[in-house]
Backbone as a ProteinNet text record, in pm:
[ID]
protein_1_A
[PRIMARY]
XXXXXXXXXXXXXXXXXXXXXXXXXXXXXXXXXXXXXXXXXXXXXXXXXXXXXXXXXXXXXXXXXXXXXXXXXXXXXXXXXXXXXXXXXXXXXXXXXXXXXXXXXXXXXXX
[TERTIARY]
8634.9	8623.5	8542.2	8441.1	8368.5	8454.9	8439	8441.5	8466.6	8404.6	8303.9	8459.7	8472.4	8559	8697.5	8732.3	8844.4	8884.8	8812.9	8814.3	8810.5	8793.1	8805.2	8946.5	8993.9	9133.8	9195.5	9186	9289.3	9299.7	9179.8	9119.2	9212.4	9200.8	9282.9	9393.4	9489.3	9603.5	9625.4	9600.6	9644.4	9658.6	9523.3	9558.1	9658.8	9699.1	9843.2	9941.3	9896.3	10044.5	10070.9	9985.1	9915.4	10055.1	9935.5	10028.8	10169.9	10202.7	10360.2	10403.6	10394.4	10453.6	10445	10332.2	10376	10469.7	10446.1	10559.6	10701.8	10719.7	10837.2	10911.3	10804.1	10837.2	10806.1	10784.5	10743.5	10771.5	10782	10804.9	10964.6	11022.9	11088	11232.9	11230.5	11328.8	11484.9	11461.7	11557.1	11680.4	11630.8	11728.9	11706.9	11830	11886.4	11831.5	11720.6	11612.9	11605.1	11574.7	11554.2	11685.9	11772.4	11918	11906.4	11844.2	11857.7	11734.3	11614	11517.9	11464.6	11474	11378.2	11240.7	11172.3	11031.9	10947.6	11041.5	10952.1	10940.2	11083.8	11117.8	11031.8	11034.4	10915.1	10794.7	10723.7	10649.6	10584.4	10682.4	10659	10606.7	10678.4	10728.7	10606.7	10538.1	10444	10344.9	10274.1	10165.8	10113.9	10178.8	10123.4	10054.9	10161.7	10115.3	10000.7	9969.7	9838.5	9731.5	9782	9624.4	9587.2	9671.9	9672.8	9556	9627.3	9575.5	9405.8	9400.3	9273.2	9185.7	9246.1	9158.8	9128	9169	9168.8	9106.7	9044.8	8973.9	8815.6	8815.1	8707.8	8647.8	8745.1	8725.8	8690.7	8732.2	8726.9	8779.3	8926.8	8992	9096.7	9137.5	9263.3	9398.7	9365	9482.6	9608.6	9524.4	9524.8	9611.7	9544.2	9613.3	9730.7	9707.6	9864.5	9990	9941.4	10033.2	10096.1	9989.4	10053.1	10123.6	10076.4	10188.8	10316.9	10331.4	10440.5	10498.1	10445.9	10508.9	10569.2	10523.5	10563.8	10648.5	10648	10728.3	10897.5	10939.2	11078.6	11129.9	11048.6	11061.4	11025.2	10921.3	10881.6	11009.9	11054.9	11134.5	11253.9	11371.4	11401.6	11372	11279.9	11178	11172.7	11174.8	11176.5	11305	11380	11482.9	11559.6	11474	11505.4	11399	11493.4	11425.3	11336.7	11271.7	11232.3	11048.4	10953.9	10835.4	10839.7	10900	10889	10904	10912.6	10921.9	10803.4	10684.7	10580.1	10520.3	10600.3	10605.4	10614.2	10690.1	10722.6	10607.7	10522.1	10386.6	10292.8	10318.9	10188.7	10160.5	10320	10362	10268.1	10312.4	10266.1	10073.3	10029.4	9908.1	9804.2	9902.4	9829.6	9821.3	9953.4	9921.4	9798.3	9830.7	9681.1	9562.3	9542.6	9437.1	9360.5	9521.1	9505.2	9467.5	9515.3	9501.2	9358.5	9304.2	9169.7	9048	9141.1	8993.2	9006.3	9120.3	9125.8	9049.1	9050.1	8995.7	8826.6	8806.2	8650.6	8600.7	8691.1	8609.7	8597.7	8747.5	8730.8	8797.9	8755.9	8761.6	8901	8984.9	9141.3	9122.7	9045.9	8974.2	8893.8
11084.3	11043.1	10913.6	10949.4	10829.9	10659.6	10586.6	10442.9	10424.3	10493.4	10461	10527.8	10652.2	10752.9	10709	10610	10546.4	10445.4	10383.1	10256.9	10310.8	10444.2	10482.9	10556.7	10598	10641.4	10514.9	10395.9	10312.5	10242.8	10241.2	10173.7	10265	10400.7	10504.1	10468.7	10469.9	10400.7	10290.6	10193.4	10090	10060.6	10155.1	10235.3	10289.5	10365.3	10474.8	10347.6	10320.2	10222.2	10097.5	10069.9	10011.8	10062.4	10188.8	10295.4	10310.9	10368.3	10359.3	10256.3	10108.5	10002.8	9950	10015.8	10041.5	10103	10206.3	10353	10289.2	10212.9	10179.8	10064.2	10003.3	9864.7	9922.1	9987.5	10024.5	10143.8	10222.3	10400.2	10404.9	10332	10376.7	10480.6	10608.9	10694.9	10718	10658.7	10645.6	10555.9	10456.9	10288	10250.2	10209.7	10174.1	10017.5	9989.5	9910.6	9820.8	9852.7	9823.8	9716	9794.2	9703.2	9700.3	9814	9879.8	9752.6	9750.1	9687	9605.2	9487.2	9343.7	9359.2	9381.3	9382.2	9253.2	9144.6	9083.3	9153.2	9119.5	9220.2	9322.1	9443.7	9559.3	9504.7	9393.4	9346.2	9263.1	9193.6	9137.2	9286.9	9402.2	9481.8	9612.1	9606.7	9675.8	9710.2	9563.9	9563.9	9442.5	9347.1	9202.9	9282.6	9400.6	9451.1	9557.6	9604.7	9660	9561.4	9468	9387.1	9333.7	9298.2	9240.3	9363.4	9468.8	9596.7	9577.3	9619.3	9627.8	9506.8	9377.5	9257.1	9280.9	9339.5	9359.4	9462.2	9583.8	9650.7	9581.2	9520.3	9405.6	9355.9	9318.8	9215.3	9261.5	9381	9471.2	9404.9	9347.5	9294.9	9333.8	9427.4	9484.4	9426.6	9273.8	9174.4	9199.2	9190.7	9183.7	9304.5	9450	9563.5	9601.7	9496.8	9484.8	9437	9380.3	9257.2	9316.8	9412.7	9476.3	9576.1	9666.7	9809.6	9701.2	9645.6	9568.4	9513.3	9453.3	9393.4	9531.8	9661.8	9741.8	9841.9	9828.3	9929.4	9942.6	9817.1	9821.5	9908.1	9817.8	9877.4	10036.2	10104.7	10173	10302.5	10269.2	10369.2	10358.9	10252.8	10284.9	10341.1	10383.9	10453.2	10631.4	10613	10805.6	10812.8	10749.5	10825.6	10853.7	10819.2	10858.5	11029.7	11040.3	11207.5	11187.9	11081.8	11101.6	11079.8	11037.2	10985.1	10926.6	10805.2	10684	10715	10829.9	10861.5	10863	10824.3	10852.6	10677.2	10652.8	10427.7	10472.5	10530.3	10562.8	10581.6	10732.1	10788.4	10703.6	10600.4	10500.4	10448.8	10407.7	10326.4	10409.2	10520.7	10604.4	10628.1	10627.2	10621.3	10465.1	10377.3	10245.7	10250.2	10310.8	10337.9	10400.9	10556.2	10621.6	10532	10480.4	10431.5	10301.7	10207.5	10126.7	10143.5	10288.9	10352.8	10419.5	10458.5	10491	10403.9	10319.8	10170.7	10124.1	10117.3	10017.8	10133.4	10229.7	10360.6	10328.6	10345.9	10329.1	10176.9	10082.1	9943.9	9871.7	9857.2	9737.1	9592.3	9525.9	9386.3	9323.9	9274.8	9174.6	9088.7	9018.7	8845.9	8888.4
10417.3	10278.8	10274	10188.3	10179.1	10125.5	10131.3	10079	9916.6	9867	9749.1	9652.2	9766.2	9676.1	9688.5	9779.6	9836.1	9725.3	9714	9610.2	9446.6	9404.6	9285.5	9280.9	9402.3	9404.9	9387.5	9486.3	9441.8	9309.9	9234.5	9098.7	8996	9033.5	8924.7	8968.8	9080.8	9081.9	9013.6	9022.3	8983.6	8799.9	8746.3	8629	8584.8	8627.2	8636.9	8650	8734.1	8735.1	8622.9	8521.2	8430.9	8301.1	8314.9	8199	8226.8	8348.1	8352.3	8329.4	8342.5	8305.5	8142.8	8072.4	7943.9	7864.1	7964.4	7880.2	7889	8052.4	8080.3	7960.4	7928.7	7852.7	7688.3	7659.1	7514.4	7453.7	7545.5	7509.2	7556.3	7640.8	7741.8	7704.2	7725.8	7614.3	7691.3	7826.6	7942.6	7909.4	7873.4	7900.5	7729.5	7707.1	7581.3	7558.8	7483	7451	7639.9	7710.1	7842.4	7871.5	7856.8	7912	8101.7	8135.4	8321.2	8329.6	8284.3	8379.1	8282.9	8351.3	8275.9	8273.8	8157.6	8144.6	8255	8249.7	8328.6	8475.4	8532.6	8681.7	8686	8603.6	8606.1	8598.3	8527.2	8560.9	8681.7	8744.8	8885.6	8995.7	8942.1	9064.3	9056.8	8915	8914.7	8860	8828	8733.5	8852.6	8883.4	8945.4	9113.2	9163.9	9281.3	9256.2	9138.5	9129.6	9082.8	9055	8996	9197.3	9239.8	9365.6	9444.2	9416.3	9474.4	9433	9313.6	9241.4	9291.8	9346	9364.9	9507.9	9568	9729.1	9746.6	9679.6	9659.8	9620.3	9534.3	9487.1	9620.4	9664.4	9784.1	9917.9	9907.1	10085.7	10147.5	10099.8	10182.7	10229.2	10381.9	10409.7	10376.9	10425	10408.2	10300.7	10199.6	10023.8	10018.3	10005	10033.6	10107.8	10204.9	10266.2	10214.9	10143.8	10085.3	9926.4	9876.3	9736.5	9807.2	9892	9930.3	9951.6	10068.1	10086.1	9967.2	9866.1	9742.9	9630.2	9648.9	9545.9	9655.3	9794.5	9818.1	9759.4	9794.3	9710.3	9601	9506.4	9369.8	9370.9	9449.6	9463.1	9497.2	9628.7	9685	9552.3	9488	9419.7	9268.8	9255.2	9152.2	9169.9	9322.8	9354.6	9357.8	9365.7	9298.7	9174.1	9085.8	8987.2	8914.2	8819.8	8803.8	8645.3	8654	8543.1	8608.8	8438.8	8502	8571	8599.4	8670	8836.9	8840.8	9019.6	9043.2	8946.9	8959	9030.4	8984.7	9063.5	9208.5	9253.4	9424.1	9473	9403.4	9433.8	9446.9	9352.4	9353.4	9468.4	9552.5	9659.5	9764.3	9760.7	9886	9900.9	9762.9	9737.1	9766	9780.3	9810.1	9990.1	9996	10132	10191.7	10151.4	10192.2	10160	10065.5	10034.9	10159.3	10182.5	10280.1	10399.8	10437.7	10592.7	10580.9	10481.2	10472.2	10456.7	10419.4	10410.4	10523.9	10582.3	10768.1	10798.7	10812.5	10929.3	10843	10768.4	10750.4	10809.7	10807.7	10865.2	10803.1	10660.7	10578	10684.5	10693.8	10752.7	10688.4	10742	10783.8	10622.5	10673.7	10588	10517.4
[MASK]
+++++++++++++++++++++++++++++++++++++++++++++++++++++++++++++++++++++++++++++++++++++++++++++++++++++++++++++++

């Protein structure tokens, strides 16, 4: 997989993960006016680790990418287990991954 096509997967991720943190905070038809999850907390846990994402993409910087999978896995794994959209937060997790393991294997640089 090319580079080019690597960095538009993680760009649409971090999108997605954009939108779900809207739906979560504005739509959300789950949680009784968000009593379960603090808009900010959902915000630390998955909007701040895709902008991180998206900037480390910018940057061709593995480091960076390391540092958002690691920052959203948490939130992430408790996300698949739930049965609603939001298991779709987990996916993201797993998708920053691939994305990360495909940019180290093409020869994105540490620093």
């Amino acid at each position: 997989m090319k580079l080019p096509l690597i960095k538009l997967a993680g760009y649409s991720v971090c999108v997605l993960a954009l939108l779900i943190w809207t739906l979560l905070v504005c739509l959300d038809p789950y949680f009784d006016g968000m009593t379960k999850f603090s808009p900010v907390h959902s915000f630390e846990m998955i909007v701040l680790p895709a902008c991180l994402f998206a900037i480390g993409l910018l940057q061709s910087r593995v480091v960076t990418l390391i540092i958002a999978f690691l920052w959203s896995v948490p939130y992430g794994v408790v996300m698949l287990t739930t049965s609603s959209i939001y298991c779709l937060v987990g996916a993201i997790s797993i998708v920053y991954l691939i994305c990360l393991m495909l940019c180290r294997y093409r020869g994105l640089r540490y620093w």
